[in-house]
C-alpha positions in Angstrom: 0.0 0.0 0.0 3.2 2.6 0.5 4.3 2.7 -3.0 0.5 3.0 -4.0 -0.5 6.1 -1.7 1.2 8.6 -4.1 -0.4 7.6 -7.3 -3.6 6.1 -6.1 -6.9 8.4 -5.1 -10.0 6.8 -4.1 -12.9 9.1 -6.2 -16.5 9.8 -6.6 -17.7 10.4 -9.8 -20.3 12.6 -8.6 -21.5 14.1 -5.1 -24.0 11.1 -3.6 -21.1 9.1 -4.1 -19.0 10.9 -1.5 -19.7 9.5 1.4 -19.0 6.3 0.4 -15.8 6.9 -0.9 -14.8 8.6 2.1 -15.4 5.3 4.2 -13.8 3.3 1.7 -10.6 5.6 1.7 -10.7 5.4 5.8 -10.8 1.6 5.5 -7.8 1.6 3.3 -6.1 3.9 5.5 -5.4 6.2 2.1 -5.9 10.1 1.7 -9.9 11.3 2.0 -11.7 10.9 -1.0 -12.5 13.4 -3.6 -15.4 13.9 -6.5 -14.2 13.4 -10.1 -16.3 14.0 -12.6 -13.7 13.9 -15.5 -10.7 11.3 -15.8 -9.3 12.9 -18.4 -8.6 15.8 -16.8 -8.0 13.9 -13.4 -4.3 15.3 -11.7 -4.0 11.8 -9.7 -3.0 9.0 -12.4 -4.8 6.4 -10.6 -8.3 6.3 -9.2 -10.4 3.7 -7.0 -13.3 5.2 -8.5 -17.0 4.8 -7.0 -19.1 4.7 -9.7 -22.5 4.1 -9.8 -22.1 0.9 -12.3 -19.7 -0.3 -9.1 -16.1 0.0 -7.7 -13.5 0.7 -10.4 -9.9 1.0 -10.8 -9.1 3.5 -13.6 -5.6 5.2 -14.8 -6.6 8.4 -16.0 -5.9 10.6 -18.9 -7.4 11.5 -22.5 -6.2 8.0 -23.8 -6.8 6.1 -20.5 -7.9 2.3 -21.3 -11.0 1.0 -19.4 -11.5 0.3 -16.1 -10.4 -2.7 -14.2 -13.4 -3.9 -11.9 -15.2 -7.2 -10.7 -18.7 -7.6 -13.5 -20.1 -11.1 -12.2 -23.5 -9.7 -14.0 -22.3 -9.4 -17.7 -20.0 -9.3 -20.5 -17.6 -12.6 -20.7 -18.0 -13.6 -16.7 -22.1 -14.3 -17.9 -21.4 -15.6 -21.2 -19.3 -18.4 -19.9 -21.7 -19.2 -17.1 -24.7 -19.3 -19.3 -22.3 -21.0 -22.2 -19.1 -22.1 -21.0 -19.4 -25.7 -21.2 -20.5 -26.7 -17.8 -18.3 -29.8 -15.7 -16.3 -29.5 -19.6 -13.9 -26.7 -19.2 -10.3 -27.6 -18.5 -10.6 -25.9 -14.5 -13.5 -28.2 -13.6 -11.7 -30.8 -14.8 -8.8 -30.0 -13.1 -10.1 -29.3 -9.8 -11.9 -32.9 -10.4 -15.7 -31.9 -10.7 -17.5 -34.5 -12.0 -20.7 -36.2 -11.6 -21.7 -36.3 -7.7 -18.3 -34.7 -7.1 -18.2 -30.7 -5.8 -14.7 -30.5 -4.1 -14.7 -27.5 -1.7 -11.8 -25.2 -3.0 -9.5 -22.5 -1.7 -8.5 -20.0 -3.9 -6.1 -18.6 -2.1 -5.0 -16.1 -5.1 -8.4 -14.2 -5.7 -7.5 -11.9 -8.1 -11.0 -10.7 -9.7 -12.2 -13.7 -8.9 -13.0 -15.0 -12.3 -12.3 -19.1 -12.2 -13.5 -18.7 -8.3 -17.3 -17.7 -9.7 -16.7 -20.2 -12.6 -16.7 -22.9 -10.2 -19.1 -21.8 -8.0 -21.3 -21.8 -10.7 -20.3 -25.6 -10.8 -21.7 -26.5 -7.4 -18.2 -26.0 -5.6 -17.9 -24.4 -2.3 -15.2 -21.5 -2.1 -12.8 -19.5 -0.2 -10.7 -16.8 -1.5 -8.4 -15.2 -0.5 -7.0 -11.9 -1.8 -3.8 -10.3 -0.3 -4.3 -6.6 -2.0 -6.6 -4.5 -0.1 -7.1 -3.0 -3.3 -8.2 -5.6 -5.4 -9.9 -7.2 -2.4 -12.3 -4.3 -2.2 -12.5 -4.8 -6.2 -14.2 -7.8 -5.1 -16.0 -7.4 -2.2 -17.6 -4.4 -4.4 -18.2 -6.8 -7.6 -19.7 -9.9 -4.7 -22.3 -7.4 -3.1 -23.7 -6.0 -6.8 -24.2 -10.2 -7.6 -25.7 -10.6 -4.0 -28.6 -8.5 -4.8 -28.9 -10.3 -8.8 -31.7 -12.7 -8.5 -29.9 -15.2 -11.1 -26.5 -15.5 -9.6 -27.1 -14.8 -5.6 -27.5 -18.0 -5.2 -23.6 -19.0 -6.7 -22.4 -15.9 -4.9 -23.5 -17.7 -1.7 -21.1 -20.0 -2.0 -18.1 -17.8 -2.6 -16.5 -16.5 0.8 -13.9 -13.7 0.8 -11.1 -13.1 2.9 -8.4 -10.4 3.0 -4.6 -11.2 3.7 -1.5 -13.6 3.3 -2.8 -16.9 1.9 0.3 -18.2 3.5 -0.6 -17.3 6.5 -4.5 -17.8 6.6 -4.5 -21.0 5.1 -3.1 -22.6 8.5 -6.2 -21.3 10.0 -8.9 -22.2 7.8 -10.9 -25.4 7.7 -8.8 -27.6 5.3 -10.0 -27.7 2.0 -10.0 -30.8 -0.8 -8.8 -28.5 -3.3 -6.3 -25.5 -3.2 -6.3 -23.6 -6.4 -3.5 -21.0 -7.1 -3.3 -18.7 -10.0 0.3 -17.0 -9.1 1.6 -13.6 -10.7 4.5 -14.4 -12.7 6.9 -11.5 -14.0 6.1 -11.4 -18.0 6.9 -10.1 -21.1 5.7 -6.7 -22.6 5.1 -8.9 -25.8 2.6 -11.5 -23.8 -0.7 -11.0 -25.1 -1.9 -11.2 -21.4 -1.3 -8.0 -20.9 -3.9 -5.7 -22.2 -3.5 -2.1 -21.3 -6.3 -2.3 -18.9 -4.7 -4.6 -17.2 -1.4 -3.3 -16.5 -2.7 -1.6 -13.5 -3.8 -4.7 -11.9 -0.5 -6.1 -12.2 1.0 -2.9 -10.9 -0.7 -3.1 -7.9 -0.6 -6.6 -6.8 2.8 -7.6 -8.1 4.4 -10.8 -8.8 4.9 -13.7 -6.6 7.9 -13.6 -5.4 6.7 -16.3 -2.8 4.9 -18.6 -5.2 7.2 -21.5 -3.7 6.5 -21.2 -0.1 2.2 -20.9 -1.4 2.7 -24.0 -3.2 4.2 -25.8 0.0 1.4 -24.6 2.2 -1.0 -25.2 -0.6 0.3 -28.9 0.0 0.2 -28.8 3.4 -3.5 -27.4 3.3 -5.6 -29.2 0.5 -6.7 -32.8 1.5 -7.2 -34.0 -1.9 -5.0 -31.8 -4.6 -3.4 -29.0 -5.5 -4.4 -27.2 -8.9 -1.8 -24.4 -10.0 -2.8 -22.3 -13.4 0.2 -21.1 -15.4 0.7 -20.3 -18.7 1.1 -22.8 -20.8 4.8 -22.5 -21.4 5.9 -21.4 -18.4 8.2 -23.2 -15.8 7.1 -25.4 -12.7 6.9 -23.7 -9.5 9.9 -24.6 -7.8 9.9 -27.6 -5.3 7.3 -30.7 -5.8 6.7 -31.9 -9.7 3.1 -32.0 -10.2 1.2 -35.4 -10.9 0.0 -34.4 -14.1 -0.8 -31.7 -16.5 -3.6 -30.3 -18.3 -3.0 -28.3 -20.9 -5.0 -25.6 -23.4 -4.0 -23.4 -25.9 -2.4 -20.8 -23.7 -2.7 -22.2 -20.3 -2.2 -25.0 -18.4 -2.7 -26.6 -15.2 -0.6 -28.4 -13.1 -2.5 -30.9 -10.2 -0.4 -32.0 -7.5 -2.6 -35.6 -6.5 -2.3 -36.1 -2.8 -5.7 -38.1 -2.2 -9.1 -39.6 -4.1 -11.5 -36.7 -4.4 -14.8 -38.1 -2.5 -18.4 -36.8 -2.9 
């Protein structure tokens, strides 16, 4: 959060919006809010901007790409629950759903919590856990705009969030079958992963420099498997070879087996 309080300024874009910007800024323990009605004109280069469509992080600026947010309501997140190929897609398989089978998971790298509602829309049971305070209020924001969605409060009910070191928390949590870890890798300005939106998120949560010592508490924690997403090229985590692999056209996923997944 030090590096971030120079460049980042939580925002209303207009007046009724205030207040609660003010209390998000408290809870963050950043400077007090202010109203911004144009982000193009904006003096601050990044915002955590209340909206009235919901919580945003926005760089700002007359060529300033869109915002990063949490949308479980439309665009690709509802497209792939409504048509994403159900118990079929590569996670599901890899976290072992299957007929009668609904492992409780840990996601204990949230992110925007994209494959966490994916398989919650499955049947699975989740915890995540997101270290950033930033991106964890991304989240909390994007969760309590579903909650009040007739069609999808019922899949956000089984998605709890929790805010800190997955290193740490995990050693208090009920153990899981499944861990699920989606680590922040360092990259290349050529990867096509990183659209100019989301540059931002990767400035402000930053690699994982750690991603050994998750994967040996992952182990320590899950009761059936580990699942760890990387792309599809990319090296093993240091320490434990994985079981097996799955692999897709520009991802992969490598399970660490420990035990039979039961109903």
């Amino acid at each position: 959060m030090l590096e971030l309080e120079s460049t980042l300024q939580v925002a209303a874009c207009d007046k009724p919006l205030l207040d609660q910007a003010m209390r998000l800024a408290a809870k963050l323990n950043l400077a007090p809010a202010k109203i911004v009605s144009d982000i193009s004109r904006c003096a601050h280069p990044l915002l955590l901007y209340v909206t009235y469509q919901g919580l945003q992080l926005q760089t700002t600026g007359k060529k300033a790409p869109g915002p990063v947010w949490v949308d479980f309501l439309s665009g690709s997140v509802a497209h792939r629950r409504k048509f994403g190929g159900g118990a079929g897609q590569m996670i599901a398989k890899a976290v072992g759903v299957k007929s009668g089978v609904r492992p409780t998971v840990l996601d204990a790298t949230a992110g925007l919590g994209k494959d966490s509602f994916v398989l919650a829309t499955l049947g699975c049971s989740l915890s995540m856990i997101e270290r950033s305070p930033i991106i964890h209020a991304l989240l909390e924001d994007g969760l309590s705009r579903a909650m009040a969605d007739a069609e999808v409060v019922e899949v956000c009910s089984r998605m709890a969030l929790y805010q800190g070191d997955a290193i740490e928390l995990m050693g208090t949590m009920d153990r899981p079958q499944v861990v699920y870890l989606d680590p922040m890798f360092p990259h290349s300005e050529k990867s096509a992963l990183v659209k100019k939106e989301m540059r931002v998120f990767r400035d402000v949560v930053g690699d994982d420099q750690d991603s050994a010592l998750l994967l040996e508490a992952a182990l320590d924690t899950a009761t059936a498997r580990v699942v760890v997403k990387r792309a599809r090229k990319a090296p093993l985590i240091q320490g434990r070879a994985p079981s097996y692999q799955l692999e897709g056209k520009s991802s992969r996923y490598d399970i660490y087996a420990l035990a039979r997944l039961q109903s």
